[in-house]
Each structure stands twice: as structure tokens, then as C-alpha cells.
C-alpha positions as CSV (number, residue, x, y, z in Angstrom):
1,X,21.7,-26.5,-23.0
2,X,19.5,-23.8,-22.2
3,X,18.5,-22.9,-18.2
4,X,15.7,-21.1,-19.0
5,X,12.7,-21.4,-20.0
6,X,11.4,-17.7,-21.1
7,X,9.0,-18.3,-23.9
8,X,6.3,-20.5,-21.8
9,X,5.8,-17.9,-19.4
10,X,6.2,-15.1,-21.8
11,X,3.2,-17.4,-23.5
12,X,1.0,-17.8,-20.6
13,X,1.2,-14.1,-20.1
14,X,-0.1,-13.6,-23.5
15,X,-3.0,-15.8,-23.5
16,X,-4.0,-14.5,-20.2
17,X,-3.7,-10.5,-22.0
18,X,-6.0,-12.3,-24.9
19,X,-8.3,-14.2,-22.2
20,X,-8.9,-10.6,-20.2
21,X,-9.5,-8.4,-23.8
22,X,-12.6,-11.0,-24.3
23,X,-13.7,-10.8,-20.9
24,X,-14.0,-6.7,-21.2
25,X,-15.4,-7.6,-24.4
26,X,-18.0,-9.7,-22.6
27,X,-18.6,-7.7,-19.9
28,X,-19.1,-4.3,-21.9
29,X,-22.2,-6.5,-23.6
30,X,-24.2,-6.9,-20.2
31,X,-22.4,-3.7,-18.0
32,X,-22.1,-0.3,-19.8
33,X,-22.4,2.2,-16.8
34,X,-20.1,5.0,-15.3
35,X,-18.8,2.0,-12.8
36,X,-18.0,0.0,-15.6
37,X,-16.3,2.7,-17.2
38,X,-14.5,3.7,-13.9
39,X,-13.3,0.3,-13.5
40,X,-12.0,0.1,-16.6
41,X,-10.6,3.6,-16.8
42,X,-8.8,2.8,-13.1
43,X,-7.7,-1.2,-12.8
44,X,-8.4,-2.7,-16.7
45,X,-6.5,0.2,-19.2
46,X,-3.7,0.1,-17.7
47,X,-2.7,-3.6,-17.4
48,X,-2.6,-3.8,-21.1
49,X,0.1,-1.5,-21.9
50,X,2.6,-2.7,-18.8
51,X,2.2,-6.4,-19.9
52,X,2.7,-5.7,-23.6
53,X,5.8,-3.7,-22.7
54,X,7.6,-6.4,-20.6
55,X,6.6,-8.8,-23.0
56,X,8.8,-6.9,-25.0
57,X,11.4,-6.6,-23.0
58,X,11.5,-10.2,-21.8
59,X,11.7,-11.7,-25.7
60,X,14.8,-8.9,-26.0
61,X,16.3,-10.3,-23.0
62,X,15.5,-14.3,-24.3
63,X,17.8,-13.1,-27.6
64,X,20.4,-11.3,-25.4
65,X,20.8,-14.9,-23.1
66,X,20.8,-17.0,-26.4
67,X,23.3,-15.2,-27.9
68,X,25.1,-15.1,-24.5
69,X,25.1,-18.7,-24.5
70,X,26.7,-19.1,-27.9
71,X,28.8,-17.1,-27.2
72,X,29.8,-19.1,-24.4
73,X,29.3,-22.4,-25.3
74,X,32.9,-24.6,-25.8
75,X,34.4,-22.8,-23.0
């Protein structure tokens, strides 16, 4: 049985990247100034990039524990 549970929180993280790209959509409609542009030059770009790269790396380590556990399993 497995002892982890990757893929929900790997999910949440997901809808919360999706949930943040409409809200910058959103905002851009009703705030296009320098600020807006600083703010999303300094706190907004780079979150984007940082979650979509340890998604990655958390679904390769979800097929490295399955096959782990296979690997294991009947000893």
C-alpha cells in the first residue's frame, strides 16, 4: 500500500498556479501602471517558473517511490 499521497498536493499546487494566472489576468484588466508592472516583474514572474519546476520534480520522484515500492513489495 502506498504511504504517500503526492498527486493531491501536487494537484492543489496546480490549481492554485491556474487560480493566480486568472487573477493577473484579472487584475491586468482594471491595473496597467508601472506598479502593476513592478509587482509583477518582482513577486508574480517568478513564482510561475519555481512551482512548474518542482512540479516536475515531485511527479519524477512519485514514479521513483512507485517503482521503489514494487520493487519492494513481497519482501
Amino acid at each position: 500500500m502506498k504511504s504517500w499521497d503526492l498527486s493531491t498536493s501536487t494537484a492543489k499546487l496546480d490549481r492554485a498556479v491556474r487560480m493566480l494566472r486568472r487573477a493577473r489576468a484579472d487584475a491586468l484588466e482594471h491595473w496597467d501602471d508601472q506598479t502593476h508592472h513592478k509587482f509583477q516583474e518582482n513577486h508574480l514572474d517568478p513564482v510561475e517558473p519555481v512551482v512548474r519546476t518542482t512540479l516536475d520534480v515531485v511527479h519524477r520522484l512519485e514514479q521513483v517511490l512507485s517503482k521503489a515500492q514494487r520493487e519492494c513489495e513481497g519482501y
